[in-house]
C-alpha positions as CSV (number, residue, x, y, z in Angstrom):
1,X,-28.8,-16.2,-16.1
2,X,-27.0,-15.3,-13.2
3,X,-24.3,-13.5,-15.1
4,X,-27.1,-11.5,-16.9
5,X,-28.5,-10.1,-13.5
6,X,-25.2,-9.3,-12.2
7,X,-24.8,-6.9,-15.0
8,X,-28.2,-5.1,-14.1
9,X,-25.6,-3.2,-11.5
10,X,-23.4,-1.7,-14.4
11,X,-27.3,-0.5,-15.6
12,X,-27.3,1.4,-12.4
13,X,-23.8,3.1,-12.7
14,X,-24.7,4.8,-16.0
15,X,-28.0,6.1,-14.7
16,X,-27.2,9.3,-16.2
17,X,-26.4,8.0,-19.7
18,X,-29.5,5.8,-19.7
19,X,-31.4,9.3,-18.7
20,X,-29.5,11.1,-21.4
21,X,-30.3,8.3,-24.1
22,X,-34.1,8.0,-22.8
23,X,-34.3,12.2,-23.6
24,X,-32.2,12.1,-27.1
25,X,-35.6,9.5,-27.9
26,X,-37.8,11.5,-27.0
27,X,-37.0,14.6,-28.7
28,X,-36.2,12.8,-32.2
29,X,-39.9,10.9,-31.7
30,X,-41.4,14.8,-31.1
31,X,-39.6,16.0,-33.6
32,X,-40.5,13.0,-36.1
33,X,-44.1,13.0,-34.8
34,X,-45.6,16.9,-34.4
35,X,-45.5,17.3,-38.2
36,X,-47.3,14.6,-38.2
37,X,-50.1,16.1,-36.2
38,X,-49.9,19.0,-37.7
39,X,-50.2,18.2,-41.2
40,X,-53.3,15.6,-40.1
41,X,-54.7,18.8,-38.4
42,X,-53.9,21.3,-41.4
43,X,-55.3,18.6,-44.2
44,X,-58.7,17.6,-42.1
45,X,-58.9,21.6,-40.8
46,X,-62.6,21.8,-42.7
47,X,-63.5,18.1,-42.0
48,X,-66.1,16.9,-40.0
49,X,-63.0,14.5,-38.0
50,X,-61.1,17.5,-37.6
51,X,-60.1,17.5,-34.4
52,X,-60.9,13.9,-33.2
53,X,-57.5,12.6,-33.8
54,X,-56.3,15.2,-30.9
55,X,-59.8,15.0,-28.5
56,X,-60.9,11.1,-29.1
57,X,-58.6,9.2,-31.2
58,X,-61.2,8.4,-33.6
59,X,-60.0,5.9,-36.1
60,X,-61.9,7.8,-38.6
61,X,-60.3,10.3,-39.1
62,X,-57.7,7.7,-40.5
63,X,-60.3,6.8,-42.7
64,X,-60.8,9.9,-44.0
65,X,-57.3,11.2,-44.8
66,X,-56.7,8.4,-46.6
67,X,-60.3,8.5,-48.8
68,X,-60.7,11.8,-49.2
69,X,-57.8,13.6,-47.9
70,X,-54.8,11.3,-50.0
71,X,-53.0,14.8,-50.9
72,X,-52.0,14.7,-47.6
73,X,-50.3,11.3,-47.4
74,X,-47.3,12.2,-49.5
75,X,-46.0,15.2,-46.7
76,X,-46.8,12.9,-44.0
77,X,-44.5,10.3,-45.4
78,X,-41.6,12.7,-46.7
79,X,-42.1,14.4,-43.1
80,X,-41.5,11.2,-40.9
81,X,-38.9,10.3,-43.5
82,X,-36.5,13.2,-43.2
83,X,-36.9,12.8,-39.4
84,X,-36.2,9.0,-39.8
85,X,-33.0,9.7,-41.2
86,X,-32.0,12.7,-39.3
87,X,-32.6,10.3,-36.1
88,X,-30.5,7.8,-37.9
89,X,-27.4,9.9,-38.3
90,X,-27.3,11.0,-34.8
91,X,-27.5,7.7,-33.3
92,X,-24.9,6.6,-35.4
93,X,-22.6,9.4,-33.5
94,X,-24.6,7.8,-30.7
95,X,-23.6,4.7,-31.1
96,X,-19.7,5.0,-31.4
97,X,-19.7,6.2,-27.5
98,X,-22.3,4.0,-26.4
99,X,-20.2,0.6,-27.7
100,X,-17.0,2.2,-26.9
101,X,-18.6,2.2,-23.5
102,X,-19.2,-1.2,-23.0
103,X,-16.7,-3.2,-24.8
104,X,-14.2,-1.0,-23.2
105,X,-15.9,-2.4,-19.3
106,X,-15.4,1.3,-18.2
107,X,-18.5,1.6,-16.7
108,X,-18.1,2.5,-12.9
109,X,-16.8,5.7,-14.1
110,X,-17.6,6.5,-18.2
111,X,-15.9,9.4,-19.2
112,X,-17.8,12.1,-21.3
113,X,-15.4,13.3,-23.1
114,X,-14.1,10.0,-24.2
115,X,-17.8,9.1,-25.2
116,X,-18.2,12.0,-27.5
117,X,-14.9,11.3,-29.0
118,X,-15.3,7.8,-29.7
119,X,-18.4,9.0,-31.3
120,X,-16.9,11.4,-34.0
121,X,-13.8,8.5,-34.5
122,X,-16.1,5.8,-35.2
123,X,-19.3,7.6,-36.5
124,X,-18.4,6.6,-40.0
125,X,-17.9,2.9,-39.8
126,X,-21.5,2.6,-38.1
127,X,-22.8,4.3,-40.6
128,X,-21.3,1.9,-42.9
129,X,-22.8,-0.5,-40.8
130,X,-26.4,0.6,-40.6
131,X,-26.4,0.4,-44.3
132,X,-25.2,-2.5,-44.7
133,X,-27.8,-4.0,-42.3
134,X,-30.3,-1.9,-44.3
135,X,-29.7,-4.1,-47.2
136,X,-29.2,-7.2,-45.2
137,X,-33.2,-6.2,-43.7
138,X,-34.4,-5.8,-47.4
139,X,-33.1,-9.3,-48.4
140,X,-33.8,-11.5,-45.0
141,X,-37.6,-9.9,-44.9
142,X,-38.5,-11.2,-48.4
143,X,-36.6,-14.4,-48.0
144,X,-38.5,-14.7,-44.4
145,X,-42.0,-14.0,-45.9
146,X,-41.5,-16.7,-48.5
147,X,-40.3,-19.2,-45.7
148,X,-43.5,-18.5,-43.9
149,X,-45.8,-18.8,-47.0
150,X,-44.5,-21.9,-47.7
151,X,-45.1,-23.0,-43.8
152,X,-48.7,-21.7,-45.2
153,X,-49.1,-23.6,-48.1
154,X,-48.5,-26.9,-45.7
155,X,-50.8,-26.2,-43.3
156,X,-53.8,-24.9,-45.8
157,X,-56.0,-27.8,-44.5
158,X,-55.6,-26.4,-40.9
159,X,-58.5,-25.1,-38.9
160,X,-59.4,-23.7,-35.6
161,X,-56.5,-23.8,-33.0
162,X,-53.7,-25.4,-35.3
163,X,-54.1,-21.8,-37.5
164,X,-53.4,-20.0,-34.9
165,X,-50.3,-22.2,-34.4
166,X,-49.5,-22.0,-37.2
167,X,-49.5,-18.1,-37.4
168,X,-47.7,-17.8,-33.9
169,X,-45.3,-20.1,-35.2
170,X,-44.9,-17.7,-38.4
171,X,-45.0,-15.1,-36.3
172,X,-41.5,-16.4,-34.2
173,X,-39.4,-16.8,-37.1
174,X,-39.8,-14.1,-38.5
175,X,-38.8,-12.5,-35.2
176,X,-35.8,-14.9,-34.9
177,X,-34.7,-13.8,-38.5
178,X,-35.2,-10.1,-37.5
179,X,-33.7,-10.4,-34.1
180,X,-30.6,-12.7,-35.4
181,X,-29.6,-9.7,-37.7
182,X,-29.9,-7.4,-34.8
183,X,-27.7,-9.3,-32.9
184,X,-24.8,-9.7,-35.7
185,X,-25.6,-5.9,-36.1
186,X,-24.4,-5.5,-32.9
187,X,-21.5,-7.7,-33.0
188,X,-20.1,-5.8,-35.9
189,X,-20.9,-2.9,-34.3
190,X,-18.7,-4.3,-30.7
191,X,-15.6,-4.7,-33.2
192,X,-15.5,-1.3,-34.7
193,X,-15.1,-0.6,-30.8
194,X,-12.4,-3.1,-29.9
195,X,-10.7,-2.3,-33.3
196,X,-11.3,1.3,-34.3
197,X,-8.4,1.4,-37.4
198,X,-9.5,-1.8,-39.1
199,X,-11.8,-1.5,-42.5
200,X,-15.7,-2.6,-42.7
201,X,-14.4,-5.9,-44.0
202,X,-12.6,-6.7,-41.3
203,X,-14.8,-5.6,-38.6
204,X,-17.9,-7.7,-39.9
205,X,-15.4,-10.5,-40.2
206,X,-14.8,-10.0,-36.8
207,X,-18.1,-9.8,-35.8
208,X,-19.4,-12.7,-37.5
209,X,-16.3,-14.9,-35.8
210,X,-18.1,-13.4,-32.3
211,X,-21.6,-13.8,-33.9
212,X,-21.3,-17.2,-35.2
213,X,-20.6,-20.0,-32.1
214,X,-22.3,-17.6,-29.6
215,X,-26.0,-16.9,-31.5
216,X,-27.9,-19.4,-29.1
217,X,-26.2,-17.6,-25.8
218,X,-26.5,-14.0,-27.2
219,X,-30.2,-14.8,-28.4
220,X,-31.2,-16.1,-24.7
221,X,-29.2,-12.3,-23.4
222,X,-31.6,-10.6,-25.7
223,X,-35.1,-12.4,-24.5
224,X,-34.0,-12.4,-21.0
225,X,-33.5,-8.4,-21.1
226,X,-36.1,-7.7,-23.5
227,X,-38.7,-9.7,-21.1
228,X,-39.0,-7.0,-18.4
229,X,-39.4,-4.1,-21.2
230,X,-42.5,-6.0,-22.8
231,X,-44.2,-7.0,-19.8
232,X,-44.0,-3.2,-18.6
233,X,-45.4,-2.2,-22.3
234,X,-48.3,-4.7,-22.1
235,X,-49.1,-3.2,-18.8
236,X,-48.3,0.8,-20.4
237,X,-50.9,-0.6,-23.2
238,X,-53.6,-1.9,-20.5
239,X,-53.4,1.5,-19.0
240,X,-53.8,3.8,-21.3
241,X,-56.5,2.3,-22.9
242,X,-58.1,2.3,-19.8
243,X,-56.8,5.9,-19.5
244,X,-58.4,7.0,-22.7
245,X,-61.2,5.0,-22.9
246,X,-62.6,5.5,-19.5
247,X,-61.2,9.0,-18.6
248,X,-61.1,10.7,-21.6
249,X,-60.3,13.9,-23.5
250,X,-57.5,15.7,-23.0
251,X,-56.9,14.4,-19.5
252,X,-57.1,10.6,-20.6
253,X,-54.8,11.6,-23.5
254,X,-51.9,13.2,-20.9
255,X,-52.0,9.9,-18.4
256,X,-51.2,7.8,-21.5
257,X,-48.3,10.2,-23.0
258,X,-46.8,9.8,-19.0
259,X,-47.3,6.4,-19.4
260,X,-45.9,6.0,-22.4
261,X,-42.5,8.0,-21.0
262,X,-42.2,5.0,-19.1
263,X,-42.1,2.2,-21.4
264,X,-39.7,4.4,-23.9
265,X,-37.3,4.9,-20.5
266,X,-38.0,1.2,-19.8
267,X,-36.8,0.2,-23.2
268,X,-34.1,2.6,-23.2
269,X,-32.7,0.9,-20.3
270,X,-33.1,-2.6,-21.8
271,X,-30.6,-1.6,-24.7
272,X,-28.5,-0.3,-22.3
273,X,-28.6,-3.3,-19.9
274,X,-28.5,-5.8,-23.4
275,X,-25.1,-4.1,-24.6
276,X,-23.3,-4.2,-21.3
277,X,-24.2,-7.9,-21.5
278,X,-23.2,-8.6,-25.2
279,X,-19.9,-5.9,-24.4
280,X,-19.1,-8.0,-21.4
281,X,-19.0,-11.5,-23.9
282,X,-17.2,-9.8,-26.5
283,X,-14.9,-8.4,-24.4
284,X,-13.9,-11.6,-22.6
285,X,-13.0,-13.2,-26.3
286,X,-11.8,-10.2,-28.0
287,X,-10.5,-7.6,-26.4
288,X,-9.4,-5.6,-29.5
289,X,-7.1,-2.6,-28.1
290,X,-8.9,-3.0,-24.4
291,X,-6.2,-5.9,-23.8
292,X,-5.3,-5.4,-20.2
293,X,-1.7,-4.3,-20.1
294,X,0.5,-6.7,-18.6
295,X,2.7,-5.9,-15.1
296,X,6.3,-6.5,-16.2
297,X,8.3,-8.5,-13.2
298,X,12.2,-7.9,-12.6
299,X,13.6,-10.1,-10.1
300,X,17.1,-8.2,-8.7
């Protein structure tokens, strides 16, 4: 635990990456979200829930598009999935500074020009790497739900407070599943930074050797930094309801977008803060090309 806090420091050396990272977000959730608005707008122009999406949040006019306004569903989808993957792309140039960053440990003074070219050198093998994990999602989800139906099945007789259990404990495996995958996502992703020439073969094999014995102590870095960024969202989520519901209109509906601004800068930090753990661990077992170089002694 300790070792986890002391790392919060390296969090603060970076403050400008964090900043940079938290503003890259936002812009690729604007530009993913404002067609969204303004196809809802455009398709419910005529309606009677024209405008309550923007002035009250009405859940009707959900309702609506979807009854009456189903035309409208397909842009909305191809729309947020053009700016899915256009987001996906960049972070993958993204990513090849950020994990160059901190399996390399040069964090009291990151270099920007390294970071950028780490980013074009390795862009390639993340993307490899984000598909890969794309098709490792679209197995482990299926084979998740069916562990969790069977867990189901078993507790059919339940009632009352064991269902709830029950579905909490559902709930955690899944998340264990999805959060394990992350993790050896980001192991892989740690070796493509420690070994730059090697194939995608290699890499995962590397990051599976780091993944493997260390799952237990890497999950326990990820609850411990994730903690902080949830309790803030809870409290983001308490707000603006309280924001919308008891100020309203347009007001209400600008204090929850600032409060929102700080849970996505809160969560941008925990990434941050979670890789400078994780590059910390792999860099203490495999250095890659960051091996220190050793001070040759001549004795006269």
């Amino acid at each position: 635990m300790g070792a986890i806090l002391t790392q919060f420091r390296h969090l603060l050396n970076i403050k400008s990456l964090w900043l940079y990272l938290y503003i890259f977000k936002t812009i690729m959730a604007f530009l993913v979200t404002l067609p969204l608005f303004i196809t809802v707008d455009s398709a419910l122009s005529t309606s009677l829930f024209g405008k309550s999406l923007i002035e009250s949040w009405d859940v009707s006019v959900f309702t609506e598009l979807i009854a009456l306004k189903s035309d409208a569903i397909a842009p909305i989808i191809i729309s947020i999935f053009i700016g899915l993957i256009i987001y996906t792309i960049l972070m993958q140039f993204a990513n090849g500074g950020l994990y160059y960053l901190v399996v390399s440990r040069k964090l009291a003074d990151p270099g920007w020009k390294d970071l950028f070219a780490e980013g074009g050198v390795n862009f390639f093998i993340h993307m490899k790497i984000t598909l890969i994990m794309l098709i490792v999602y679209a197995l482990l989800i299926p084979a998740g739900m069916f562990f969790v139906n069977l867990l189901g099945l078993i507790g059919g007789q339940m009632s009352g407070t064991s269902v709830l259990w029950l579905m909490l404990l559902k709930f955690l495996i899944m998340m264990f599943i999805l959060t394990a995958a992350s993790i050896f996502s980001d192991s892989a992703r740690a070796a493509s930074a420690a070994y730059p020439g090697k194939n995608l073969r290699e890499i995962l094999r590397h990051g599976a050797d780091f993944f493997k014995p260390r799952l237990g102590r890497l999950f326990l870095y990820y609850i411990v930094t994730y903690l902080p960024f949830f309790i803030i969202w809870l409290l983001v989520e308490w707000l603006a309801l309280k924001a919308t519901g008891g100020i309203g209109g347009m007001v209400g509906i600008i204090i929850e977008f600032l409060l929102f601004q700080l849970a996505a800068a809160s969560r941008s930090g925990q990434k941050l803060w979670y890789l400078i753990v994780l590059g910390k661990e792999f860099h203490s077992v495999n250095p890659g090309r960051f091996v220190p170089e050793q001070t040759e002694l001549s004795f006269d």
